[in-house]
KOLVO-649671 format. One record per atom (N, C-alpha, C, O): residue in one letter; y, x, z. Coordinates in steps of 0.05 Angstrom, whole numbers, plus 5000, padded with zeros to 4 digits. Layout:
N
aYXZ
...
// end
This chain:
463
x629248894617
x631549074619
x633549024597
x635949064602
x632848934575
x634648834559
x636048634560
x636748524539
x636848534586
x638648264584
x641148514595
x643448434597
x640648794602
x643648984608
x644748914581
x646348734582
x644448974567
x644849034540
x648448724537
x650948744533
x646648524541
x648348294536
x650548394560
x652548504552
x650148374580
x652248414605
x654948564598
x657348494600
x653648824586
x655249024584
x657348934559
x659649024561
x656748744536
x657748724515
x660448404531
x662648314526
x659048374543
x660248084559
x662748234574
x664948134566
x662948434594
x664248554602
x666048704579
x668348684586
x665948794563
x667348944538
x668848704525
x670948784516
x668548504521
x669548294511
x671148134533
x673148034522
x671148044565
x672447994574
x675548184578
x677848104577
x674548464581
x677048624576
x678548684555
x680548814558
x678048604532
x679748464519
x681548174511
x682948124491
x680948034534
x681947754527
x684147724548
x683747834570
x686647594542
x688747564550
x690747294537
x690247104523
x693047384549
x695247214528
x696147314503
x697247174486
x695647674500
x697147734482
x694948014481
x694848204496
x693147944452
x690448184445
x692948464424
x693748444401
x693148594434
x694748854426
x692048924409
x689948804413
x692749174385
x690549244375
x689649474378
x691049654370
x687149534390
x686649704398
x682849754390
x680549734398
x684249824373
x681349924346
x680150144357
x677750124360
x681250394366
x679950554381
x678350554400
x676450694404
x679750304417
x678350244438
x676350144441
x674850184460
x675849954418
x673249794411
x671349964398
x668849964400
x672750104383
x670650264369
x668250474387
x665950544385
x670850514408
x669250774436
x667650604448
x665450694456
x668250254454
x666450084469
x663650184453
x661750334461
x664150034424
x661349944413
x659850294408
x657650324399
x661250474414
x659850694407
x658350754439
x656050844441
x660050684460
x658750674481
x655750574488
x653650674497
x656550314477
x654750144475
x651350174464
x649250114475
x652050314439
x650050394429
x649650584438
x647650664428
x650950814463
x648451024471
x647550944494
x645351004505
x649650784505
x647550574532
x645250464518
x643250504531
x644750304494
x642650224488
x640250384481
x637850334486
x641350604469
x638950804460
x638251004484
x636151134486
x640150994499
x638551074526
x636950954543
x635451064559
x637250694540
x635750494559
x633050444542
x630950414555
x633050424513
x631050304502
x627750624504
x625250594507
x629350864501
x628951114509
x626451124532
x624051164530
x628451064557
x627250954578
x624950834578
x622950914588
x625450554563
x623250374563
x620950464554
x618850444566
x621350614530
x619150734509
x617750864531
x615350874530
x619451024559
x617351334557
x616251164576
x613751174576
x617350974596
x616250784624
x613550684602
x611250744609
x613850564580
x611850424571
x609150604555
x606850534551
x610450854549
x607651044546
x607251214573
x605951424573
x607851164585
x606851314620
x604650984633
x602550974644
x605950814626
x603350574633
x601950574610
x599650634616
x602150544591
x599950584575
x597850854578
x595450834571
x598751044586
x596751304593
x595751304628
x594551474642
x596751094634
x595251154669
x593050874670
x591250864687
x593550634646
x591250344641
x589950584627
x587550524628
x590050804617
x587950944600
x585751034613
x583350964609
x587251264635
x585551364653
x584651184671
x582551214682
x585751024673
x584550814696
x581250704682
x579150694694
x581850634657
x579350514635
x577350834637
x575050774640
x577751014635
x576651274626
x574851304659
x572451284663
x577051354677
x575951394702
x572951194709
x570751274719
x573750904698
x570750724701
x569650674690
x568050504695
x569850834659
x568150914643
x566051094655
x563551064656
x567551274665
x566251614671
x564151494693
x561751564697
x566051244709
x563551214740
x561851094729
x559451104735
x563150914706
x559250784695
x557350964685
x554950944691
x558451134671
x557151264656
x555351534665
x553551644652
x556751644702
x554551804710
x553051584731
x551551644750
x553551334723
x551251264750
x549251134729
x547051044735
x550151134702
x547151104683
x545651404691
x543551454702
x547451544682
x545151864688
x544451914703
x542252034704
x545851854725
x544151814755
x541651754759
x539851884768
x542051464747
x538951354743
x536851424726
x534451434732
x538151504701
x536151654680
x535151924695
x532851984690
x536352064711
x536152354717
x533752224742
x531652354743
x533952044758
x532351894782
x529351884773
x527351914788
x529351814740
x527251714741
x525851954720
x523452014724
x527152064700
x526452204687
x525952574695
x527552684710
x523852724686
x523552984701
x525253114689
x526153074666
x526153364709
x528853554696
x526353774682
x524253814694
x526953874660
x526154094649
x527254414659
x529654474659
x525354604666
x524754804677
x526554964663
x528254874649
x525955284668
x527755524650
x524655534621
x524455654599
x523055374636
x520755504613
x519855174594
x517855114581
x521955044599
x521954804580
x519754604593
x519154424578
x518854604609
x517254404623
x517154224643
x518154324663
x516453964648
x517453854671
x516153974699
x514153914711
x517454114702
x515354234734
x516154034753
x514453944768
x518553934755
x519353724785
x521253534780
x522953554763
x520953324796
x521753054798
x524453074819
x524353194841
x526852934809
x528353034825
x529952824847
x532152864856
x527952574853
x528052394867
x526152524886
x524252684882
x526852454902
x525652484935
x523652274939
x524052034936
x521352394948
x518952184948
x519252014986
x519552135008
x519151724981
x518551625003
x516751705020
x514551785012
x517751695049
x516351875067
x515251605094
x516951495109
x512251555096
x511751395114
x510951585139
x510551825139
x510851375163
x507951595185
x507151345203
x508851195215
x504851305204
x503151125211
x502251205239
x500351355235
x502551185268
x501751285286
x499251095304
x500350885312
x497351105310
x495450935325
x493751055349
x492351255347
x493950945365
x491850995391
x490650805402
x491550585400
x487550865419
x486250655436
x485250785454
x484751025459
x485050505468
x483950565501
x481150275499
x481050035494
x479250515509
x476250275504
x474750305533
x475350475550
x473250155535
x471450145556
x468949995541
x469049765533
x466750145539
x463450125528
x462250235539
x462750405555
x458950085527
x457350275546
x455550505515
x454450715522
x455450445493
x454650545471
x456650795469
x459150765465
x455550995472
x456651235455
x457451205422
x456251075406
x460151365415
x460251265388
x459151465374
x458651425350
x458551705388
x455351925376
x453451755368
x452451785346
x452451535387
x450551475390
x450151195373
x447651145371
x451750995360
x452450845350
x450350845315
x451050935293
x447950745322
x446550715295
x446650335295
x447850205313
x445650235278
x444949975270
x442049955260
x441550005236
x439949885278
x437049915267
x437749785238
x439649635231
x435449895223
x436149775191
x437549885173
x437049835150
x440050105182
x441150195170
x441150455163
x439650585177
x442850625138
x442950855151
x445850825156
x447650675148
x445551075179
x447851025188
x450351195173
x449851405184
x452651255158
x454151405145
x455851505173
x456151355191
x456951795173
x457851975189
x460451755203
x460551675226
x461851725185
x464251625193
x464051275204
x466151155208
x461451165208
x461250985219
x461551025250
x461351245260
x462150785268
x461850845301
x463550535314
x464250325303
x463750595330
x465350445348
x466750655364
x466050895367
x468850525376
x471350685388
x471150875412
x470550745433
x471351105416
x471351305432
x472351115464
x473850935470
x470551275477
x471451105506
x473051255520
x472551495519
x475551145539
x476851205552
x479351225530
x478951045513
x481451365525
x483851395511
x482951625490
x481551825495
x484251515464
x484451685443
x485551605424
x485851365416
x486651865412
x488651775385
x486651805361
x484951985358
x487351595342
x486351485318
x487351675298
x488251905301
x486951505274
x488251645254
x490851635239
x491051445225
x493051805239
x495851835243
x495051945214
x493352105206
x497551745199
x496951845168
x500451825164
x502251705177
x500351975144
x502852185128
x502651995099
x500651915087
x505151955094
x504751775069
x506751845045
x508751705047
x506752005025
x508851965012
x508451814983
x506551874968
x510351614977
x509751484955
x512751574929
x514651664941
x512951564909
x514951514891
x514551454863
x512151444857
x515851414849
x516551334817
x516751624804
x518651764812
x515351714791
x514851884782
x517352024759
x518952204759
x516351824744
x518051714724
x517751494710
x515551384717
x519351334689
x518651134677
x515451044667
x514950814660
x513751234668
x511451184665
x509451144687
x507351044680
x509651204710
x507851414725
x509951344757
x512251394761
x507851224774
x507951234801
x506651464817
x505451604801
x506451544841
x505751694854
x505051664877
x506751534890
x502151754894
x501651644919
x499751774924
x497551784912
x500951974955
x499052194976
x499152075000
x501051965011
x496752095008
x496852025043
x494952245058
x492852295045
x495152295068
x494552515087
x494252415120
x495952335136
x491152445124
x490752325154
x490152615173
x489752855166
x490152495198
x490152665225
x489152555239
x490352365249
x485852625250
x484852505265
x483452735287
x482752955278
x483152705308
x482852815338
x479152845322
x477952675308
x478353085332
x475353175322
x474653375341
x475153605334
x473453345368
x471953475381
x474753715390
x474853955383
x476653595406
x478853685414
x480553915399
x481854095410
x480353885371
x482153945346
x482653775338
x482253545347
x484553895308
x485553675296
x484053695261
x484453875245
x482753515258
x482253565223
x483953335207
x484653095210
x484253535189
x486653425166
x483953305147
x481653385145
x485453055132
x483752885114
x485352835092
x487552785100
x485052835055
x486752825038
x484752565034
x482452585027
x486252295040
x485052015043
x486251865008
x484751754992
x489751935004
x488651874977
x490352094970
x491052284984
x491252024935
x492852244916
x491352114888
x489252134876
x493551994886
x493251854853
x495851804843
x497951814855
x495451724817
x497551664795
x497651384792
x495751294804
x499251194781
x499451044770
x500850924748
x503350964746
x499350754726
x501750714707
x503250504706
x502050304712
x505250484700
x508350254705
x508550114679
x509449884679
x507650244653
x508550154633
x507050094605
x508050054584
x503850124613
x501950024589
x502449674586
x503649554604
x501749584572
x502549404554
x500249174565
x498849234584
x500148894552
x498848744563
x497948614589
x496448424590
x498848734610
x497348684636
x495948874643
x494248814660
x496149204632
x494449344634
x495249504651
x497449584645
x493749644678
x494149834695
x491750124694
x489250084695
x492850354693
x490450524693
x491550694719
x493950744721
x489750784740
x490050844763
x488351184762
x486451214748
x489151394777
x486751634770
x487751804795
x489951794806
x485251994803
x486252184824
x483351984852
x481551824849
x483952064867
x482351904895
x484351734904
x486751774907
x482751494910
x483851294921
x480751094938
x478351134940
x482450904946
x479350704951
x479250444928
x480350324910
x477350474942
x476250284916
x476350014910
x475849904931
x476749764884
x477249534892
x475049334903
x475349094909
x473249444904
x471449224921
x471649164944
x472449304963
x470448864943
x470848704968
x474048724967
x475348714945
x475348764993
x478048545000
x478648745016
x480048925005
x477948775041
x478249055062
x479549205050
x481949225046
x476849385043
x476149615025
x478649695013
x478249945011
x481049655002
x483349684986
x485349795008
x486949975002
x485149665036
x487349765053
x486449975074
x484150045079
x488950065087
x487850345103
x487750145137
x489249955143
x486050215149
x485350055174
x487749955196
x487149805215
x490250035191
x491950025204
x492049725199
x491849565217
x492449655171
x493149385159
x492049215173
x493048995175
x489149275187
x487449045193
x488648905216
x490348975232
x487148665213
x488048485239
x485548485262
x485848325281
x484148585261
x482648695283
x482848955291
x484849065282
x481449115306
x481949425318
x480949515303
x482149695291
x477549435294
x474749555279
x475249415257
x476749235251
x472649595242
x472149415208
x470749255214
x471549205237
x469449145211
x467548995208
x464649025204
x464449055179
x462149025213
x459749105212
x458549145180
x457249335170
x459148995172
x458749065127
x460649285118
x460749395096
x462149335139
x463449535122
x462549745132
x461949935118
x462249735170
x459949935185
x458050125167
x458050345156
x456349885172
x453849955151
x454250035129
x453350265125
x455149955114
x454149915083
x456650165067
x456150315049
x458950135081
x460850435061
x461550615089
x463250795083
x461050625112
x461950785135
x465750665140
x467450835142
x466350405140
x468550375138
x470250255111
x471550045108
x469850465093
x470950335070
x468950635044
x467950855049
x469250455015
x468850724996
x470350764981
x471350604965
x470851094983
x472751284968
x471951384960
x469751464969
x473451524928
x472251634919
x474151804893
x476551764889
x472851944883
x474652094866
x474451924834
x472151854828
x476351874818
x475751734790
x477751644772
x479651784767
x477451274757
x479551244748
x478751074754
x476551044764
x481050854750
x480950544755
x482350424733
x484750464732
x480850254712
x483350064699
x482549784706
x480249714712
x485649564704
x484949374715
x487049184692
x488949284681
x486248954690
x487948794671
x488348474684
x486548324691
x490748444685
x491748244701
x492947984685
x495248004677
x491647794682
x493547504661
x493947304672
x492147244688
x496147144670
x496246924679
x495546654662
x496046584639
x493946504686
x492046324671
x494246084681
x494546094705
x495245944672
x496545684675
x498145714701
x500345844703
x496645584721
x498845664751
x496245864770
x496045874794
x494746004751
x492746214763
x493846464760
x495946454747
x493146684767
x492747014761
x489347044763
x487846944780
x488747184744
x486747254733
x486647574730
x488047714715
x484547664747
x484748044747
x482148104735
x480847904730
x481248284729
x478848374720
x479848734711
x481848814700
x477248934724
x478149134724
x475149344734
x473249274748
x475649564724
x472349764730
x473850014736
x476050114732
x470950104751
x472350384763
x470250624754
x468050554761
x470150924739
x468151044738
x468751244763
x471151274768
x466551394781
x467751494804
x465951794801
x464151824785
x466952004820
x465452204818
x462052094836
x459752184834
x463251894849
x460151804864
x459051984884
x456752064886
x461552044902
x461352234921
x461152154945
x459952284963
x462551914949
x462251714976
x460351534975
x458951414958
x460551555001
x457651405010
x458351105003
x460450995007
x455150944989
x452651065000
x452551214978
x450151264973
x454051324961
x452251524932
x451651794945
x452251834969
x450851934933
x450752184933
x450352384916
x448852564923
x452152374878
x450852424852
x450852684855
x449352764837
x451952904871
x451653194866
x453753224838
x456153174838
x452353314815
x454553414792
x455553134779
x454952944793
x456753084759
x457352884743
x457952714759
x458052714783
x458752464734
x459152244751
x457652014757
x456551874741
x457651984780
x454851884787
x455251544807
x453851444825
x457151484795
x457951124810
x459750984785
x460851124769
x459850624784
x461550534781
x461450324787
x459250234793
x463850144788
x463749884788
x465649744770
x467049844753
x465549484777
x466449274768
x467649074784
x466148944798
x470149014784
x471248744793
x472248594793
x472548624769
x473848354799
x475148094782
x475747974805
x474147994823
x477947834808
x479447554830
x480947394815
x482247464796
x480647144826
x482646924814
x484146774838
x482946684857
x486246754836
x487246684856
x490446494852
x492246564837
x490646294868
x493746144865
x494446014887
x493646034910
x496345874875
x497945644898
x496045434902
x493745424893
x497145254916
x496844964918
x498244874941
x497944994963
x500144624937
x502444514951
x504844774955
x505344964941
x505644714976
x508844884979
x507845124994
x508845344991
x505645085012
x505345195034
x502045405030
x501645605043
x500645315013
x497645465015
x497345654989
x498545594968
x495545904990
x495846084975
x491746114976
x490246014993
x491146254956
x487946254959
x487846544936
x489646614921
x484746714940
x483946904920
x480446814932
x479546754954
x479046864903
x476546964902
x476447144893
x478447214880
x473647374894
x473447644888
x470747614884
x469347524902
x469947684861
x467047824864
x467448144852
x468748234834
x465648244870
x465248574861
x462748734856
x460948644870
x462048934844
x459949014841
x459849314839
x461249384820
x458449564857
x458349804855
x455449944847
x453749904864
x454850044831
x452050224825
x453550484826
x455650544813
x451750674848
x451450974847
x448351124843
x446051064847
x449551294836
x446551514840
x446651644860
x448751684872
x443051774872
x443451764899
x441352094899
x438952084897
x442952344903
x441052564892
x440752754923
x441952954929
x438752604939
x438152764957
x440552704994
x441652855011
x440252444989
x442452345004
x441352385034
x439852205042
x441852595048
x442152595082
x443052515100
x444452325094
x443052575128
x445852495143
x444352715165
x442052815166
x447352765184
x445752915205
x444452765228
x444552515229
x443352895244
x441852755260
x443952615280
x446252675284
x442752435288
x445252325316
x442852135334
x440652065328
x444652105361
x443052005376
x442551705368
x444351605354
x440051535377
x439651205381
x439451195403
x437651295416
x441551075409
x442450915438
x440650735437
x441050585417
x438150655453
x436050535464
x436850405491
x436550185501
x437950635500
x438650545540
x440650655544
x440450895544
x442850575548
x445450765555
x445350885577
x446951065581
x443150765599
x442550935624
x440551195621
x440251365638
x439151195592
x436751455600
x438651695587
x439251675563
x439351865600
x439752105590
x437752255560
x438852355541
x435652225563
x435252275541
x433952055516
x431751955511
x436752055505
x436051825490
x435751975459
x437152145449
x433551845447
x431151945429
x433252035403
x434651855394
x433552395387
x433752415375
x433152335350
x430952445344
x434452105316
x432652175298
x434652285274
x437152325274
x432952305258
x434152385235
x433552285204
x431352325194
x435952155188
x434851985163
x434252165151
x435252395152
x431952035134
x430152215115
x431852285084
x433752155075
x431052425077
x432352465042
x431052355023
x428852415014
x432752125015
x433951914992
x432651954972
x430452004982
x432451954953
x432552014930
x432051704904
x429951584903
x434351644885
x433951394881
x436451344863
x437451484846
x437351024874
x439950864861
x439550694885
x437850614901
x442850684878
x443650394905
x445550234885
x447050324868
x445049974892
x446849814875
x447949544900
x446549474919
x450149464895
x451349304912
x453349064903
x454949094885
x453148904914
x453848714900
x455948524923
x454948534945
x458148394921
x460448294946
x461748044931
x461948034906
x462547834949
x463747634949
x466147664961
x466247894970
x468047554964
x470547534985
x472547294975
x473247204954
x472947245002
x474447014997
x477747025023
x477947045048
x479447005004
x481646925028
x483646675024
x484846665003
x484046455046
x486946295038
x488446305069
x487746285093
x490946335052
x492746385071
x495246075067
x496245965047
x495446015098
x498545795100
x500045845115
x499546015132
x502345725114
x504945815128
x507545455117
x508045395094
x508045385129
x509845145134
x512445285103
x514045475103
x511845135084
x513145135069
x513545365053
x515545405038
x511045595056
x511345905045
x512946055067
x513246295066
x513745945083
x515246195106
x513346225129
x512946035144
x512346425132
x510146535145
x511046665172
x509546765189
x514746655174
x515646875201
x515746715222
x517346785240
x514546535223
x514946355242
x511546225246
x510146335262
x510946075235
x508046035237
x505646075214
x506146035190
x503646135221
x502146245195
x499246205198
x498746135221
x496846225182
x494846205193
x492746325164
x492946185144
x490946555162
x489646685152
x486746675153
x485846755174
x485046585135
x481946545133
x480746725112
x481146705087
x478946905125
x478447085100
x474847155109
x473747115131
x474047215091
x471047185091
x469447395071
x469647365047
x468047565080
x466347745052
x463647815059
x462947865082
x461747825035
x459347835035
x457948075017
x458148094993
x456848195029
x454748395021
x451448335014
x449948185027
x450848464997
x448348544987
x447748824976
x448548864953
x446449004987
x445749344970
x442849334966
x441849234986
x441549384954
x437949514940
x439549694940
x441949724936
x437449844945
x436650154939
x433550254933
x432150324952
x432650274911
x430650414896
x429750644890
x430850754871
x427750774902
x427651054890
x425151194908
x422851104905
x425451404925
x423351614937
x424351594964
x426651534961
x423751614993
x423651655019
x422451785029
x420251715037
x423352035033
x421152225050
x418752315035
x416652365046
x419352344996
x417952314986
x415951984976
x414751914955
x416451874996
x414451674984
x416351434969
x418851464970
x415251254959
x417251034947
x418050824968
x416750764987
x420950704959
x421450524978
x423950434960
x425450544943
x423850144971
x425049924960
x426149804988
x424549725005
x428749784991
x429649565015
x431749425004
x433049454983
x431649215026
x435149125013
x435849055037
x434248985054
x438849075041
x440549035073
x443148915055
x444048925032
x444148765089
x445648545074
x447048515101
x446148585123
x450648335096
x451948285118
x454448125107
x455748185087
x455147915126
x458047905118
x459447835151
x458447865173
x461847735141
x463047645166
x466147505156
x467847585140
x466147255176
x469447095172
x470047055197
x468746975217
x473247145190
x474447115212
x477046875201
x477446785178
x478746805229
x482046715228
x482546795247
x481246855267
x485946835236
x487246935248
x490346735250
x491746715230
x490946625271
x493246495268
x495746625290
x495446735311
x498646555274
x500746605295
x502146395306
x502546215290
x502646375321
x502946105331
x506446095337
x507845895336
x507346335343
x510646385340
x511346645332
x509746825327
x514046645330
x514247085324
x513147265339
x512847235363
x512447445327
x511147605338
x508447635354
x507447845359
x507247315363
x504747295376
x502047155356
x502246925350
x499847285349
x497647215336
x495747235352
x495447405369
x493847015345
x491346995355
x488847005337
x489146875316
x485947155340
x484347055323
x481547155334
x481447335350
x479146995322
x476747065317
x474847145298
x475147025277
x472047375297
x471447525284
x468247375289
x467547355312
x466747305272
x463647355270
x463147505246
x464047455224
x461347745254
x459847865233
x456547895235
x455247815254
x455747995219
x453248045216
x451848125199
x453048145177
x448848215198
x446948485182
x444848325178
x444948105189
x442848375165
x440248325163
x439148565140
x440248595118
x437548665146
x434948795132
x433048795118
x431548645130
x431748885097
x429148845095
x427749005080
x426448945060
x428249325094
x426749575079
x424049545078
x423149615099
x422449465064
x419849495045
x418049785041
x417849885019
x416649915065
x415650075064
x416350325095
x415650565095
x417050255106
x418750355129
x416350335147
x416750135161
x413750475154
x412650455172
x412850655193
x410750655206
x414150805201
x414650975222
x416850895234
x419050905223
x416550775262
x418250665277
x420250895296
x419551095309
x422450785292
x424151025305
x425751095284
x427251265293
x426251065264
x427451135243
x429751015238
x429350775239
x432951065229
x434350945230
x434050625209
x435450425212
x432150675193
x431350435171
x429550255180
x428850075164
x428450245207
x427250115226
x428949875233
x431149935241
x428549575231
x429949455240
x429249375260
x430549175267
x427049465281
x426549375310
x426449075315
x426348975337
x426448905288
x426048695296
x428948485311
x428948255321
x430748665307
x433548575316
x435248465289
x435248565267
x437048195300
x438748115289
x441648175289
x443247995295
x442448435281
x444848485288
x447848245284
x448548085267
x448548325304
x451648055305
x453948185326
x453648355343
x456048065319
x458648105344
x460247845336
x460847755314
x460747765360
x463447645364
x465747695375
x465747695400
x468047745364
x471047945373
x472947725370
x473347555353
x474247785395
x477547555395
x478747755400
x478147945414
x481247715385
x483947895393
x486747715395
x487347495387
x487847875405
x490747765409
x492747935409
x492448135423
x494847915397
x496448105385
x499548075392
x500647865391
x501048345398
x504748205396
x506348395389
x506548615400
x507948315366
x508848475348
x511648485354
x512448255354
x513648655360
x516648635369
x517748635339
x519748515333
x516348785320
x518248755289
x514948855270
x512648885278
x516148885240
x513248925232
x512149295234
x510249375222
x514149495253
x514249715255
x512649705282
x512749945288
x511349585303
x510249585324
x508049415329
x508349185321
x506449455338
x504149245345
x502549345365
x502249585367
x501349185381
x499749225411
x498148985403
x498748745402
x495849135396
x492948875398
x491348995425
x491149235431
x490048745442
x487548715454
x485448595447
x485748355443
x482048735443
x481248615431
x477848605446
x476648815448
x476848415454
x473748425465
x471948385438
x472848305417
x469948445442
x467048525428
x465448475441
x465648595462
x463248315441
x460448175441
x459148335426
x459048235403
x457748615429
x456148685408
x453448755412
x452248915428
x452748585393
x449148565391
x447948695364
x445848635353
x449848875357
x447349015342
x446749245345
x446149375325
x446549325366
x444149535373
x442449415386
x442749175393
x439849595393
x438049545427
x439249515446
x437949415464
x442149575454
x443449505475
x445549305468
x447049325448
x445549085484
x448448855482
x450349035498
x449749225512
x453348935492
x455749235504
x456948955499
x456748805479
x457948945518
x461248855530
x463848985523
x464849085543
x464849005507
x467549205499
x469949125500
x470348895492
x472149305509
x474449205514
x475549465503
x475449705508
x477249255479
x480049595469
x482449465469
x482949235462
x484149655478
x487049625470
x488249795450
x486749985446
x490449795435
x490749925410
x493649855396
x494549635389
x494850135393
x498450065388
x497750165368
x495850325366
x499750045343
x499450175315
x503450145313
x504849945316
x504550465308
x507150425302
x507250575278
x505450725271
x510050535263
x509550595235
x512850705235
x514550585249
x513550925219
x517250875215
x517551125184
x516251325178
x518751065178
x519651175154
x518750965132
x517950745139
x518751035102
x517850815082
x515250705091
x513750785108
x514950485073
x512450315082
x511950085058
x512749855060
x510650185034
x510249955016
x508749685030
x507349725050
x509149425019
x508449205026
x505749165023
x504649255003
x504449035040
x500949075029
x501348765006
x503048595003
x498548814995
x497248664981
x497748425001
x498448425025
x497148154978
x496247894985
x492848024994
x491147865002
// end
């Protein structure tokens, strides 16, 4: 704006130039006085134009100050608990992730899943095979969150169909910590447990319909339990290296400690790469419980699925230690680490339990045992294929009353299961799945179908 300044003086000076400059001192004098209040008005101007931009780059800097600075507190406030009127953290003011897991089947057998023992075993309540004709499974409620900077959070809540009600199940509810030092994780509250490989996920996860006969037998599915868990995790060169123990209330089967705590274990995996495309874990695990008067209710042994009355028994009371001992193995490939397209999964685990102590009063020593490997491959999106062998063996030591669920009748329990599966996204799935099963007195032909849908949050499973 200051090139006016020159113009105006340029114009004042042309009106004076001529052939003949008369003197006119007044006149010049009123110019240059002019002049200077044109200037101090304009420069005026400039000043206030230039402190009105200087105070709107202010607020402009202030305004994205302020947005950085509540979306730090945002986050601090996300993760950190607000304090009460009584100075305490009573609540978390993030909203906990909300899952829901929905599942049903349709079976055709000839074994009752009342009736569903395994000579050799005992049988735990929550063991069976799948209800015949249509029924809904177990529909679980999931909420997970960040507690705070220290401390994760995780409830699941199941719903399962029980003699045409509904019984509610608190499956887990634990803590976790985010921020001990070293590789160190401490876990507390009920959860399941890290043995074996299964055992860690909720059945939905699986790639078959059923568990598997070792898990049948030997935890009724899987073992939970009330306790702590610490686990310490390092990396060995191009390995991970875990190692970790659990003390438990020793309430799930097979324990049964009554007061105190009466289980624990121990467990460890190592696991890595190799090439672009293959991934591998080993696991060994180990559980000892105490066992104070361990029952079950009576249920039928399916002998004949045709005789109506098929022979009540009932396991005797326990009294002892059970100790157990597991292998597992998994490697997984996929064309260059991308698995959404083709993939292929080999996983394998092994059981051994003793149990020591009193039977029916008298002493007894057995040991029962089982494993089973399956694959599972996908061959394009959304379509997988795979097969299942499992199996039991026995050898209770003192068991002379035949008829008894610890009776092994002289049978080799086994199944062979193929399934095939088709997934529209990872929120849907429709498995069909046959069963060869030979471990009861009766061989059964089985056929299930089985949708598992899922919607709301959904943490990623384990490798």
């Amino acid at each position: 704006m200051r090139w006016q300044y020159g113009c105006v003086a340029m114009l004042a000076l042309s009106g004076g130039t001529g052939a003949q400059q008369p003197d006119h001192g007044d006149e010049i004098e009123q110019l240059r006085q002019a002049l200077d209040e044109l200037k101090t008005q304009y420069e005026a101007r400039i000043d206030t134009l230039e402190r009105r931009l200087a105070e709107a780059e202010k607020k402009i800097g202030e305004s994205a100050e302020d947005a950085e600075e509540a979306r730090q507190q945002a986050e601090e406030l996300a993760l950190a608990p607000r304090a009460s009127s009584g100075g305490s953290t009573s609540r978390n003011v993030l909203n906990p992730e909300i899952g829901v897991v929905i599942q049903a089947t349709a079976a055709t057998l000839d074994v009752e899943a009342e009736g569903y023992a395994v000579p050799g075993f005992t049988p735990p309540e929550s063991a069976g095979t799948a209800n015949k004709g249509f029924s809904l499974g177990e529909t679980e409620i999931n909420f997970q969150t960040a507690i705070d900077d220290k401390f994760y959070g995780n409830l699941t809540v199941a719903l399962e169909d029980e003699g045409g009600g509904t019984e509610v199940e608190l499956d887990e509810a634990w803590f976790e910590t985010l921020a001990l030092p070293a590789g160190l994780k401490l876990r507390g509250g009920r959860f399941f447990s890290a043995i074996g490989y299964l055992n860690s996920f909720h059945t939905h996860a699986d790639d078959f319909i059923d568990r598997p006969l070792p898990y049948q037998a030997l935890f009724g599915k899987r073992y939970a339990d009330d306790g702590v868990q610490l686990s310490w995790l390092k990396p060995i060169d191009a390995l991970l290296f875990e190692f970790g123990g659990e003390v438990m209330q020793g309430d799930g089967f097979p324990g049964a400690a009554g007061d105190g705590l009466g289980a624990f274990t121990l467990f460890s995996h190592l696991g890595g790469d190799f090439g672009t495309g293959s991934s591998w874990r080993l696991g060994a695990s180990y559980l000892e419980a105490d066992v104070d008067e361990r029952t079950l209710e009576e249920r039928e042994l399916a002998l004949d699925p045709s005789d109506p009355e098929s022979p009540v028994v009932a396991d005797p009371v326990f009294d002892g230690e059970s100790r157990t001992w597991g292998l597992d193995f998994v490697y997984k490939w996929a064309p260059n680490g991308n698995a959404t397209v083709r993939n292929f999964v080999f996983q394998g685990e092994g059981f051994v339990r003793e149990e020591e102590g009193r039977l029916a009063g008298l002493p007894f020593d057995g040991e029962q045992s089982g494993y089973y490997v399956q694959g599972v491959y996908q061959w394009q999106p959304g379509w997988r294929f795979g097969y299942r062998f499992d199996a039991l063996d026995s050898d209770n030591r003192g068991i002379v009353v035949p008829g008894l669920f610890l009776d092994p009748l002289g049978l080799d329990p086994m199944r062979h299961s193929i399934m095939i599966e088709w997934s529209n996204t990872d929120f849907s799935r429709i498995r069909g799945q046959y069963i060869r099963d030979e471990s009861t007195p009766v061989d059964d032909d089985q056929f299930l179908l089985n949708y598992v849908l899922s919607f709301g949050a959904h943490a990623a499973h384990k490798f």
